[in-house]
C-alpha positions in Angstrom: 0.0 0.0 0.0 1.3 3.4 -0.5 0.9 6.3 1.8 0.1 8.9 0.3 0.0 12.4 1.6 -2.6 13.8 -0.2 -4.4 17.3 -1.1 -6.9 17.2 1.9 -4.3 17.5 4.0 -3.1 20.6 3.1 -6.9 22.2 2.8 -6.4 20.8 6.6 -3.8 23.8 7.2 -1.2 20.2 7.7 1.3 22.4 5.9 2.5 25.8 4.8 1.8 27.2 1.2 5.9 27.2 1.1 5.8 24.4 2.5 8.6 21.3 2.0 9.7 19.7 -1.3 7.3 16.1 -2.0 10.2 14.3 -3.4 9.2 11.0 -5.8 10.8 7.8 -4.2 13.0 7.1 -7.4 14.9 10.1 -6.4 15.5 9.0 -3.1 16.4 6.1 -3.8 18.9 7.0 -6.7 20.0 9.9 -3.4 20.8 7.0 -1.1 22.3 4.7 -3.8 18.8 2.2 -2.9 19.4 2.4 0.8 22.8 1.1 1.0 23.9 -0.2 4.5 27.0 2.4 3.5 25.2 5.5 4.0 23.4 4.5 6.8 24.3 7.2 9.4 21.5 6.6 12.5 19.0 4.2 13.7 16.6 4.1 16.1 13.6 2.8 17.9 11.8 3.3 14.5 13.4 4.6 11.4 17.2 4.5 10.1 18.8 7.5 8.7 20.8 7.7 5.3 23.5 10.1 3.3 22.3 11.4 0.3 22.8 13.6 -2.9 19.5 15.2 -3.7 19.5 17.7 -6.5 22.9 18.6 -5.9 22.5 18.6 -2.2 24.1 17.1 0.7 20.6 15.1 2.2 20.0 13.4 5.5 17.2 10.6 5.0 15.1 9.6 7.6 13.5 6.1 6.4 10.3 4.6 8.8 7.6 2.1 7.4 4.5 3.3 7.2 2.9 1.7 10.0 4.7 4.4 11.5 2.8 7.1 10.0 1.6 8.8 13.3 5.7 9.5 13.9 5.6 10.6 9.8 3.2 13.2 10.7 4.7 14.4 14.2 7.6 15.5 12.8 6.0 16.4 9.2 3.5 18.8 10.9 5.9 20.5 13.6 8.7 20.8 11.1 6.7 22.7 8.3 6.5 25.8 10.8 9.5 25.8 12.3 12.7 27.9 11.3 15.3 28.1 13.3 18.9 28.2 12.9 19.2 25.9 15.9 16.4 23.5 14.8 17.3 20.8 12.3 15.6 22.1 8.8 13.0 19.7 6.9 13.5 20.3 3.3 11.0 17.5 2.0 9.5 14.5 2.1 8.1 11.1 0.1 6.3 7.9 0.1 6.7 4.6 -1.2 5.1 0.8 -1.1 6.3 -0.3 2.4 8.3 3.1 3.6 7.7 7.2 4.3 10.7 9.5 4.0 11.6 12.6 5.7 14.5 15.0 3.9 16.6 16.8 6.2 19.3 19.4 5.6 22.6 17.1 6.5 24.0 18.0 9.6 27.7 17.2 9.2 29.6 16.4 12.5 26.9 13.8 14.1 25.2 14.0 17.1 26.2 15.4 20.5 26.5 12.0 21.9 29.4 10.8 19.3 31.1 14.1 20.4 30.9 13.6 24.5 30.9 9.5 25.2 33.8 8.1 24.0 35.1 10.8 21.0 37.8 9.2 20.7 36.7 5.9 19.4 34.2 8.0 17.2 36.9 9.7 15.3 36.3 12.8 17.2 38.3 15.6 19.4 37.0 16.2 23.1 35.0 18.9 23.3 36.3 22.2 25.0 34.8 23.8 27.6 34.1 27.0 25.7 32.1 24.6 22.9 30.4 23.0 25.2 28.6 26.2 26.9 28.0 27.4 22.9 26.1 24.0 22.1 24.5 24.3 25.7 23.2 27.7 24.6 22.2 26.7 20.9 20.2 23.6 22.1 18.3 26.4 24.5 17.8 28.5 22.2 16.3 25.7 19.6 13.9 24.0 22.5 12.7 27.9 23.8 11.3 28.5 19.9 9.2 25.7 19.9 8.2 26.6 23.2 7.5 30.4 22.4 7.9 32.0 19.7 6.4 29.5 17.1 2.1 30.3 16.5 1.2 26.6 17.9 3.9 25.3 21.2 5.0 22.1 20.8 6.8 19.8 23.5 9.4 18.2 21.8 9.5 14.8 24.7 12.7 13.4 23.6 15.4 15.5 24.4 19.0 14.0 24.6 22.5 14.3 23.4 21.5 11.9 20.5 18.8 14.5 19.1 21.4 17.5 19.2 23.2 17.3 16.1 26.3 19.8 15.6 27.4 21.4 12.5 30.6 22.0 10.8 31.9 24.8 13.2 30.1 22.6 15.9 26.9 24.5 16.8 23.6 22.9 17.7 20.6 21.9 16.4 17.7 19.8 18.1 16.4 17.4 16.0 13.9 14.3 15.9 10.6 15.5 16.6 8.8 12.5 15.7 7.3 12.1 19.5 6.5 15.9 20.0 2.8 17.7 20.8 1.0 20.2 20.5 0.1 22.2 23.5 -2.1 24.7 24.5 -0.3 28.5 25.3 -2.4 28.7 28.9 -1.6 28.4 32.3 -2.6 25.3 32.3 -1.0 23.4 29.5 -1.0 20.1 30.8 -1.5 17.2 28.4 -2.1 13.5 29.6 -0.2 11.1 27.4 -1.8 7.8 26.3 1.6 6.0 26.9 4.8 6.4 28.3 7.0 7.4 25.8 10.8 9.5 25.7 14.1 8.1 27.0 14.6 6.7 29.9 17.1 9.2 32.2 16.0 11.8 31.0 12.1 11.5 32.0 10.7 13.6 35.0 9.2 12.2 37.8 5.1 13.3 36.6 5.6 11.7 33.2 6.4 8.2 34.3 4.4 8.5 37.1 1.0 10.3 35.9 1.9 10.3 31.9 2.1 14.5 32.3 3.8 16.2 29.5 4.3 20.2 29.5 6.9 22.1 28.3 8.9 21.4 31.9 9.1 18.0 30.0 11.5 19.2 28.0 13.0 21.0 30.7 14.1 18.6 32.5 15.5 16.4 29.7 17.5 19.5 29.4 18.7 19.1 32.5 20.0 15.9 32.3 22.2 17.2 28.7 23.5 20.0 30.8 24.8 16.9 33.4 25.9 15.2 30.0 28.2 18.2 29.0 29.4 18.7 32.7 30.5 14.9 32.8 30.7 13.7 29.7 28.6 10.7 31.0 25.7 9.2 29.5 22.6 9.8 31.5 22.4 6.1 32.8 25.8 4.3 34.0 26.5 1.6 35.6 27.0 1.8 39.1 30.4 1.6 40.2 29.2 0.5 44.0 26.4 -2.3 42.7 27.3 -3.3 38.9 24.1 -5.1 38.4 22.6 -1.5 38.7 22.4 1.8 36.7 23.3 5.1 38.2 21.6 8.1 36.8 23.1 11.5 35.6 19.4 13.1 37.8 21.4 11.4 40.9 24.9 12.1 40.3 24.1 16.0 40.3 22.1 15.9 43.3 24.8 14.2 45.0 27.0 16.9 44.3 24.7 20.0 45.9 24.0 17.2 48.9 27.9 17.5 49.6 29.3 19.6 52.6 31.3 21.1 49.6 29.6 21.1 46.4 32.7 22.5 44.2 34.8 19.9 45.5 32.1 16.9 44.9 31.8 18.7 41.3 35.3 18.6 40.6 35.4 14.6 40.8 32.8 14.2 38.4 33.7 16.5 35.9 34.8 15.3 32.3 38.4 13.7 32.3 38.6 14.5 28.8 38.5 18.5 29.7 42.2 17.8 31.2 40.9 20.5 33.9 40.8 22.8 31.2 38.1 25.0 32.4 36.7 28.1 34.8 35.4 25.5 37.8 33.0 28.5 39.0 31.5 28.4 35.7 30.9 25.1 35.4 29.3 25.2 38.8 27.0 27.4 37.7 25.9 25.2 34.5 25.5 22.8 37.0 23.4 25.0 39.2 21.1 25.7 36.2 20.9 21.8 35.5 19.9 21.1 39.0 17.3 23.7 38.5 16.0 22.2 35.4 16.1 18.9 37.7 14.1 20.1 40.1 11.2 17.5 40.8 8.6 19.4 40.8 7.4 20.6 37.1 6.3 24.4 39.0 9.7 24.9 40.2 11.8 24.3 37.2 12.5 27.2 34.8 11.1 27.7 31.2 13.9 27.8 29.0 13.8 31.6 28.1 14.8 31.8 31.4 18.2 30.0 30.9 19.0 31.1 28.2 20.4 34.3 29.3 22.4 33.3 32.0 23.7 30.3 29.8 24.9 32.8 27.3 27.0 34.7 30.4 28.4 31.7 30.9 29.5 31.5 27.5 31.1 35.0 27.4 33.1 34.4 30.9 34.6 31.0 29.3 35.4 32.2 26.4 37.3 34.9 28.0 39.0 32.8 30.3 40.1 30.4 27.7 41.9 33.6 26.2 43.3 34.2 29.0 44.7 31.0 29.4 46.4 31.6 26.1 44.3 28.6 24.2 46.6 26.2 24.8 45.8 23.2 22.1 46.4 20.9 24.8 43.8 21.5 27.1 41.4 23.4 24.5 41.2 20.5 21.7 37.5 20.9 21.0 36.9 23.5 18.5 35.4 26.7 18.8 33.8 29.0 16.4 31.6 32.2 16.6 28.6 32.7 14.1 
């Protein structure tokens, strides 16, 4: 059967008049050289990612089967009215026998993930400190315009170092918005999920326990990336003390404001990779903000236009004490440019 996307659903206000390219399949196939296993870039819980050539552009494919049509549309529907420069850009889409297709703009360096656990055996340089608060600050930015400034706010309910992609001069996009929702702009924008869905770590307490999703959803994933960029640890470990079990990125940082003294407990969890080349103070106060974002309570976490600002400071006051520091290439491998 093929799934078709068809005139209806733009009477249905689905999409905008200058709205994404329908690509035929033949196109993505010849794109994708038929879905070669060698241009498979990603893969998840339901679709694989390919690079592509698509008329003369570099093309990220995302491939699902079309029982997975309710994710097609999720991403389809948010994507036509977002533009961002820190949200991944939807330039298309098509449909075939057994598949739908989403066509993204191709985001070079890989996800945030390949960049923080491991690097290394990814082919990448450690990130630098001053990099880090930039990407920190770009993946704000891109989750606070879906939350605000778009006509229709969306909760995007994955968020996580996988779904923050990095460009060539390593600045963020978010990306995968094949679980998000529409919520209402009121006071109360509370919407009760049918299922459980996200990633586990970075969930907050009222979505697994009462299927709650606002935009502190979000929020709190964020939370856990900030802890992600902090550490460079995933956001569940295993636990050094009981192997059998998994330690959580949510515990690790409330450990460290539980200390007698915080900056010390911070110190022993902060990225070996960073070859203590950083301002401590802050990265104390990134980790302030992420224990803010943590908080368990949806009410008493922040909306993300209000970290956005103080994330930025942060920026500027790293920046200028890597300067001062002289940039040594040693300690300051990650790379770092302005835009």
């Amino acid at each position: 059967m093929v799934f078709v996307v068809g005139c209806g659903d733009f009477e249905k206000g689905y999409f905008d008049a200058e709205g994404p390219v329908r690509y035929n399949i033949e196109e993505i196939e010849e794109a994708t050289n038929n879905f070669d296993e060698s241009k498979k870039i990603g893969e998840g819980g339901y679709a694989k990612v390919f690079f592509g050539i698509l008329r003369g552009q570099e093309v990220a494919v995302k491939m699902m089967r079309s029982n997975k049509s309710k994710e097609f549309y999720a991403e389809l529907k948010v994507l036509c009215k977002v533009h961002h420069i820190n949200v991944v850009e939807l330039l298309g889409y098509a449909s075939g026998d057994d598949h739908v297709f989403l066509v993204y703009e191709y985001v070079r360096n890989g996800s945030l993930s390949d960049h923080l656990h491991d690097p290394l055996l990814r082919g990448y340089q450690p990130l630098s400190w001053s990099a880090r608060t930039q990407i920190a600050v770009d993946a704000a930015k891109g989750i606070e315009y879906i939350h605000d400034h778009t006509k229709t706010r969306y909760v995007h309910r994955d968020i996580k170092s996988t779904n923050i992609l990095l460009d060539d001069c390593l600045r963020a996009k978010v990306a995968d918005f094949g679980l998000a929702k529409l919520v209402e702009r009121s006071n109360d924008d509370e919407l009760i999920a049918t299922r459980l869905v996200g990633t586990p770590g970075y969930l907050p307490p009222e979505s697994v326990k009462e299927l709650q999703v606002t935009s502190k959803t979000d929020v709190f994933a964020f939370g856990v990336l900030l802890g992600e960029l902090i550490t460079g640890k995933r956001a569940l470990v295993r636990d050094n003390k009981e192997p059998g079990r998994l330690k959580s990125l949510i515990t690790t940082l409330a450990e460290v404001f539980e200390a007698e003294e915080p900056q010390m407990a911070l110190e022993e969890i902060i990225d070996l990779n960073l070859r203590s080349g950083y301002p401590l103070e802050e990265i104390y106060k990134m980790a302030e903000i992420a224990q803010w974002c943590l908080s368990e309570e949806a009410m008493n976490r922040p909306e993300m236009r209000d970290i956005v600002g103080p994330l930025a400071q942060i920026v500027t006051a790293s920046v200028e004490w890597e300067a001062s520091m002289g940039g040594d290439s040693q300690v300051f491998s990650g790379i770092f440019n302005g835009r």
